[in-house]
N, C-alpha and C positions, 0 to 999 in steps of 0.2 A: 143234684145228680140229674143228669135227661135221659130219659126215661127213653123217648120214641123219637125217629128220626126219620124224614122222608128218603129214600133212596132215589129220587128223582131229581139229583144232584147234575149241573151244567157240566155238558160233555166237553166242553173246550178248555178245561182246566188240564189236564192228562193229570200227572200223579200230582197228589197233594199229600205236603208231608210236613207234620209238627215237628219241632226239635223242642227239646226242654234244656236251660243246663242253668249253671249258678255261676260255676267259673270261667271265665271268655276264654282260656289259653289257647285251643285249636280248632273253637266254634268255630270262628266266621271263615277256617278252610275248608269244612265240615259242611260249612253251608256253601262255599263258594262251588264247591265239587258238585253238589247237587243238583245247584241252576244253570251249570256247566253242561253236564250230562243228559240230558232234557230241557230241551228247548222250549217247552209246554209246560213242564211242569211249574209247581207254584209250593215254594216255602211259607211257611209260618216257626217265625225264627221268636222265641221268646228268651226272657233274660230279665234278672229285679231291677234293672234300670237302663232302659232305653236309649235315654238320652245320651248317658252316659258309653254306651257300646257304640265306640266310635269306628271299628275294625265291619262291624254289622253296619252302620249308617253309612260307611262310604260302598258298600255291597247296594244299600237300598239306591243309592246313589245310581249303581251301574245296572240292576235287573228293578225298575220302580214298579214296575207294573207286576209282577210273579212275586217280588217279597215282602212280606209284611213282618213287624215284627212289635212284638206284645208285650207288656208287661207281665211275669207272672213271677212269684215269690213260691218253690217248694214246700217250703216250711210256712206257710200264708194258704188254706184252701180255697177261701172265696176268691182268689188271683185266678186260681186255676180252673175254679167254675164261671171267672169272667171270660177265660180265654174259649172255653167250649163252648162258651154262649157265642164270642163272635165268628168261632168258626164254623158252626150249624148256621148261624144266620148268612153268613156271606159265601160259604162254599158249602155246608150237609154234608161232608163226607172225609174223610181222612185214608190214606194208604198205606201210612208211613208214619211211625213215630219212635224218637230217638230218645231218649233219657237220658242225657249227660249230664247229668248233675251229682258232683262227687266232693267234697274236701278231707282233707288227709291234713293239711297244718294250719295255723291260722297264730300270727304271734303273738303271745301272752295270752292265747286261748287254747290251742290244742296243738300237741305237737304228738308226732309218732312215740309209744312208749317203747322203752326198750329193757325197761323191770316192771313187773306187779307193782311195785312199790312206786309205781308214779302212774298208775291209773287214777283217776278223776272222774267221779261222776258227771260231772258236766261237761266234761269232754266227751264220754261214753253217747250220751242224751246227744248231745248236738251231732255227731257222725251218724249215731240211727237214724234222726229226723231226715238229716239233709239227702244221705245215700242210701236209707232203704226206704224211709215213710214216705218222702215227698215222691220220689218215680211210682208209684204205688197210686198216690192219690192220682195223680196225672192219668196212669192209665185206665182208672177207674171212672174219671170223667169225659176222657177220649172215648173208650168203650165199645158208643154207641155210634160213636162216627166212626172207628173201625170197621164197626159190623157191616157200617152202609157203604163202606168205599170197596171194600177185597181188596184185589189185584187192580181194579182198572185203573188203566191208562200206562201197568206196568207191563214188565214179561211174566211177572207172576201170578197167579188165580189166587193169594191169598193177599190181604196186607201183613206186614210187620210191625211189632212191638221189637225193637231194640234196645235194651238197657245196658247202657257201661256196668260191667262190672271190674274186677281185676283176679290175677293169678292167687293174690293174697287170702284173696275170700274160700280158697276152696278148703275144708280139712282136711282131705288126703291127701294134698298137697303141701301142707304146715310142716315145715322140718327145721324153721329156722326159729319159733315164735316171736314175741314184740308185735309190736302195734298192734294193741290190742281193742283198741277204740275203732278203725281203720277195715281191720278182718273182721270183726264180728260182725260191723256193718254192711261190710258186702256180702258176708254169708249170709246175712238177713237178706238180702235183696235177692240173692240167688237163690235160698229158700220161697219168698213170696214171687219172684219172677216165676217157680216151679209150679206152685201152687195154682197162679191163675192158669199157667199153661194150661192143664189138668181141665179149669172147668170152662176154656174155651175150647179142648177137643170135645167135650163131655156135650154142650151143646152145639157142637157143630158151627162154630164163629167161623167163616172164612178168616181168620186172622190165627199168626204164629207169634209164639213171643220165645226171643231167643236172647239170651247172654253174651258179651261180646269181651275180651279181654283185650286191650289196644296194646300191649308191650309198653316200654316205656320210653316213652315221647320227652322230646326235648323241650320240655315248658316249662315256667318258674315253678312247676308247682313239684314236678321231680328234679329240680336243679340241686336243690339242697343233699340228695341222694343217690348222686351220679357216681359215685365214687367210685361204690362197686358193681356197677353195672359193668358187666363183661364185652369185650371188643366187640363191637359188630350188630350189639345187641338195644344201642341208643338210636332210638328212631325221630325219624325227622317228622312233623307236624301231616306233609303233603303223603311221606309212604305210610303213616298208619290210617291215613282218613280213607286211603286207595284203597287199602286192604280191606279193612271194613268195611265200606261199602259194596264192593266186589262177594263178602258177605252174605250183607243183606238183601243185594239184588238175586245172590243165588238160593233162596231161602225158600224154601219147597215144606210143605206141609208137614211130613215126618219128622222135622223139624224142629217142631213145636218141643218149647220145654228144655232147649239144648244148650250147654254152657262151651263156646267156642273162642280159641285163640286168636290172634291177627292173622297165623297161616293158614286158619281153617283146622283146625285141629283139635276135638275134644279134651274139653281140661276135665278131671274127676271133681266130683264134690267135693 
């Protein structure tokens, strides 16, 4: 964990922003948008294997100089205390950080339940690690490079914590149940996203940490579940990255602690 951080971070970076995620589906438009949007700004795109994220290396290809991208493993911490260490050492500061790291099926490992009677501990364990432990630890090692970046080089005076969460995760929202491995883990996340909210107004962080629910995007990873997704209501990779970002760039203090839709619209716990 780092402790202290100098705040006399290089003014010619503008916004500096982490992204975390496990599954590639609509990273690297996620990240494309970003170094789009700011021509200054500077990514640190992370992912369990580098080499392998071909979608990110043809991006490192077109922005080499603004994107870097790390090895880090959510469910691995010492990945994520290597990735803080390099970015204290090379940039001190962070503005921006995203949590996308989520799974919902994996074959012959975890599929959405749809009776009690096919829950799995192992299944249970692996959805909390992946989508509520690991965004947790990340921002617990960011932290401190939160604190020393705020707002600069955005429109905002705070930085942002933004964690994927989903509609699934809320209870008062529960009217269909299943997927029980899936929702409990994001209400975990939505519970500890709440939690830290609390004790960075409590000490006055210039930083917000805010919930994000992206609807449901057209990637392998809801393709198997398309079915009944309602007319109108299947989004494409480009309109859910725009919304959410549109978001986070509007994320004002008061903020802090808020669980929000793709339109911009409080979801209940």
């Amino acid at each position: 964990m780092l402790n202290k951080i100098s705040t006399s971070f290089p003014q010619s970076y503008g916004f500096l922003c982490l992204l975390s995620c496990r599954c590639l589906y609509h990273y690297p438009i996620l990240v494309k948008q970003l170094l789009e949007k700011n021509e200054k700004g500077h990514v640190i795109a992370t992912c369990r294997n580098p080499t392998g994220a071909t979608g990110l290396l043809d991006l490192k290809n077109q922005f080499a100089e603004r994107l870097n991208i790390l090895p880090l493993d959510a469910t691995v911490e010492s990945t994520i205390e290597e990735s803080a260490k390099f970015i204290t050492e090379r940039y001190g500061s962070l503005n921006l950080l995203i949590n996308a790291s989520g799974i919902l099926s994996i074959p012959n490992v975890l599929q959405p339940e749809t009776t009690l009677s096919k829950v799995q501990k192992s299944a249970m364990m692996l959805a909390y690690e992946v989508n509520a432990v690991g965004p947790i630890l990340v921002i617990k090692h960011m932290w401190p490079l939160l604190r020393a970046g705020g707002g600069f080089g955005t429109e905002r005076d705070i930085a942002v914590v933004a964690n994927l969460s989903a509609r699934v995760g809320s209870i008062g929202d529960n009217h269909l149940g299943g997927w029980h491995a899936y929702r409990s883990s994001k209400a975990a996340l939505n519970q500890l996203t709440k939690t830290i909210s609390v004790e960075f107004a409590r000490k006055k962080d210039p930083v917000a940490c805010i919930l994000l629910h992206p609807g449901t995007v057209d990637t392998d990873l809801s393709r198997p579940f398309q079915r009944n997704v309602p007319a109108g209501k299947l989004f494409s990779k480009d309109f859910s990255v725009q919304k959410l970002l549109n978001i986070i760039n509007n994320t004002k203090h008061q903020d802090n602690g808020k669980f929000f839709a793709w339109d911009g619209q409080e979801i209940p716990w």
